[in-house]
DRENDO-1510 file (C-alpha; in Angstrom, 1 decimal, always signed):
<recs>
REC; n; res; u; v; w
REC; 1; UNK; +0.0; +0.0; +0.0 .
REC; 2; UNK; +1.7; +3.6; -1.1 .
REC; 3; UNK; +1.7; +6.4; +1.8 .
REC; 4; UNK; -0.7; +8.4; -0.2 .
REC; 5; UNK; -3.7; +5.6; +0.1 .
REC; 6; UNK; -2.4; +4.9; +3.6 .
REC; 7; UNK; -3.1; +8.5; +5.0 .
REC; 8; UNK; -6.5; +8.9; +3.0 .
REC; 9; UNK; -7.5; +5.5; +4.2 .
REC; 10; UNK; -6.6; +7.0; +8.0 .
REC; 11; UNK; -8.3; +10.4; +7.5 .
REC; 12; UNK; -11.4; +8.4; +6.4 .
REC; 13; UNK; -11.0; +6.7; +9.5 .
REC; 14; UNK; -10.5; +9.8; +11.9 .
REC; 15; UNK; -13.5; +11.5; +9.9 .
REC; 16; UNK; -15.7; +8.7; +10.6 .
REC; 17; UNK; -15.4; +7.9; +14.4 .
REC; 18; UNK; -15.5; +12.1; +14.4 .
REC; 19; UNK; -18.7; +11.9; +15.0 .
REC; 20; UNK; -19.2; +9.3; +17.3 .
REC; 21; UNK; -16.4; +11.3; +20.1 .
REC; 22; UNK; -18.9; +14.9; +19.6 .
REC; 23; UNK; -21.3; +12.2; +20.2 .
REC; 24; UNK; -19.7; +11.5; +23.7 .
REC; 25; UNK; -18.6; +15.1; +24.2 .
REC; 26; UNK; -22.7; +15.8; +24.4 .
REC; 27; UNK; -23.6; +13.1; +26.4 .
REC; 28; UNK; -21.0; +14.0; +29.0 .
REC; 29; UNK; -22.2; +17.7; +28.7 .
REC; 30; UNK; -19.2; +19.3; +27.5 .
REC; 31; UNK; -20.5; +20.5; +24.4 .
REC; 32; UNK; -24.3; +22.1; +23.9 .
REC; 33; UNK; -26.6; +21.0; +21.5 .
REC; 34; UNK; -26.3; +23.4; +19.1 .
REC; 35; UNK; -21.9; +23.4; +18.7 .
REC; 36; UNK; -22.2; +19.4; +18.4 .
REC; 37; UNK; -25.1; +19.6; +16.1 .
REC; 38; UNK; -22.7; +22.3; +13.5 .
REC; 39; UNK; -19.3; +19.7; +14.6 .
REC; 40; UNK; -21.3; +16.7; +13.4 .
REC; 41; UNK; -22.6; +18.3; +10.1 .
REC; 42; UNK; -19.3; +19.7; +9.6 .
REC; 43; UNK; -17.3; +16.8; +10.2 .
REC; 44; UNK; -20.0; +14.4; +8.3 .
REC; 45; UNK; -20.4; +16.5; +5.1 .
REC; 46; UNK; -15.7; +16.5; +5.6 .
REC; 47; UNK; -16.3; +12.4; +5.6 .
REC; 48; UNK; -18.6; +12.5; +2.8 .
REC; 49; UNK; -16.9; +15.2; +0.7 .
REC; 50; UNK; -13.6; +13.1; +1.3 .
REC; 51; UNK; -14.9; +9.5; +0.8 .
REC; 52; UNK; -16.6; +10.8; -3.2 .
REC; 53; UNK; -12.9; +12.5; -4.1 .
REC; 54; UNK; -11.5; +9.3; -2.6 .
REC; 55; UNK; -13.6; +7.1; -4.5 .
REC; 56; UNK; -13.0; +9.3; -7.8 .
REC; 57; UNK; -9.3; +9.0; -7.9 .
REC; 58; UNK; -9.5; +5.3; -6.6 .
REC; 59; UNK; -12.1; +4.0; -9.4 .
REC; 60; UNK; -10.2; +6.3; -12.1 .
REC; 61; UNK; -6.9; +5.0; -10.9 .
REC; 62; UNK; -8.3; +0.8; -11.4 .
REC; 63; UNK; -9.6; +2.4; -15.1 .
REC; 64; UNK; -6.2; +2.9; -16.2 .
REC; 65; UNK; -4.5; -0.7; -15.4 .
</recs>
């Protein structure tokens, strides 16, 4: 695996259990409803955003061998 695919596999990672620690954050009252409400959109729509261009590059990359 090249460092490139290694780091965007990790940042994909990070991204997705983002949500689940603003999750905790709430539950344990340090963060109000309405900052982890904008974190998780924020961080979700970063996860999202990230996993398409991932995809992209990924699916374009198999096209060419």
């Amino acid at each position: 695996m090249n460092t490139n695919k290694l780091i965007a596999t990790i940042v994909l990672v990070i991204l997705g259990f983002s949500t689940s620690v603003i999750l905790f954050l709430y539950q344990t009252e340090r963060l109000d409803m309405e900052t982890a409400q904008t974190l998780a959109l924020y961080f979700f729509g970063a996860f999202i955003l990230f996993g398409a261009v991932y995809l992209y590059f990924d699916l374009k990359n198999l096209s060419k061998k």
